[in-house]
Structures are given as structure tokens and as C-alpha cells.
N, C-alpha and C positions, 0 to 999 in steps of 0.2 A: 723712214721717219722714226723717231725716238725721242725719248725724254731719259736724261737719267738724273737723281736727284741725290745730293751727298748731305748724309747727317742732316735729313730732316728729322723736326721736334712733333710729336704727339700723342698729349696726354704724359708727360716724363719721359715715354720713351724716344729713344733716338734708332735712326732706321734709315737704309741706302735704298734707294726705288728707283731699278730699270724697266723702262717699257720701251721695246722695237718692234715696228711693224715694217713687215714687207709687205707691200703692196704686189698685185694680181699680175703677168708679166707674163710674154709667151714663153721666156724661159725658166721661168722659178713659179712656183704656190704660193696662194696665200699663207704668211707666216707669221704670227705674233707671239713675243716671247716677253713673258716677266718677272722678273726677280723682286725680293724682297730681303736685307740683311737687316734681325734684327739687332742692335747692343743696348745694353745697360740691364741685361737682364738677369744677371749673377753678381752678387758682393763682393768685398774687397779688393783684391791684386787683379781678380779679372773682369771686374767692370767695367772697363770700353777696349781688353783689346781682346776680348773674342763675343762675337755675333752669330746669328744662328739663322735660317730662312730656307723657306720654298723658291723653288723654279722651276717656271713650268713653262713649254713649247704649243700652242696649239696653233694646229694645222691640218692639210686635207689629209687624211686616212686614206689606205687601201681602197675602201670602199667608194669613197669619194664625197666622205661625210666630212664637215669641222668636227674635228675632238683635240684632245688631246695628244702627239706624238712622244712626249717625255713629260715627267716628271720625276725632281730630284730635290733632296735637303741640302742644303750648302751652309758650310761651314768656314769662318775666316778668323784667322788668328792674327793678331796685330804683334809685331815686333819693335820693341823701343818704347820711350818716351809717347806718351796723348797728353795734349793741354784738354 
């Protein structure tokens, strides 16, 4: 199951929003993963074609707890023309 949401607006800013969830499964863990890309956060020339954001995985641990299994910064650089 997922959601994923393109250039939504809030507050000026403009922002990409991934949420997937795996569901519980005799072959796979529970798994939910969500991204956030943010743009319009820098002036001029690179005002929407590079964006900045967290992603994070959380899942059962070793131990056999929910936490966290990654977390990472993501970065996207846009090539070409943006209206």
C-alpha cells in the first residue's frame, strides 16, 4: 500500500511525498518507508530544479523491535526547462 504525492503546496513551499507500507507476511517484515523532497528552497537559477529531503526505512531490527533500518538525505537535480 502507498501514497505518493507530486509537487504538493505548503506554506510557499513545494515538496514530493512518498509513503509505502508493507504489510506483515509470512515472507517479508513489516516495512514502511518515507521520503520527503523538498524544492524552492534556494534562489535564482536553482529554484525548482534541485530539492533537498530525508528518507527513512522503518522496520523490525535484529532484536526484533520497530525502529529505524536506514536513514538517508536525498538529493535531486532537475535537468531542463520547469514551468
Amino acid at each position: 500500500m502507498g501514497y505518493t504525492g507530486r509537487e504538493l503546496a505548503l506554506t510557499g513551499s513545494v515538496f514530493d511525498f512518498r509513503f509505502d507500507a508493507m504489510v506483515s507476511s509470512p515472507v517479508r517484515q513489516v516495512q514502511y518507508v518515507m521520503d520527503i523532497l523538498i524544492q524552492k528552497i534556494f534562489r535564482f537559477w536553482v529554484f525548482s530544479s534541485v530539492s533537498v529531503g530525508p528518507s527513512g526505512i522503518l522496520g523490525t531490527r535484529n532484536y526484533g523491535s520497530l525502529g529505524f533500518t536506514s536513514i538517508f538525505i536525498n538529493i535531486r537535480f532537475k535537468m531542463g526547462t520547469s514551468l
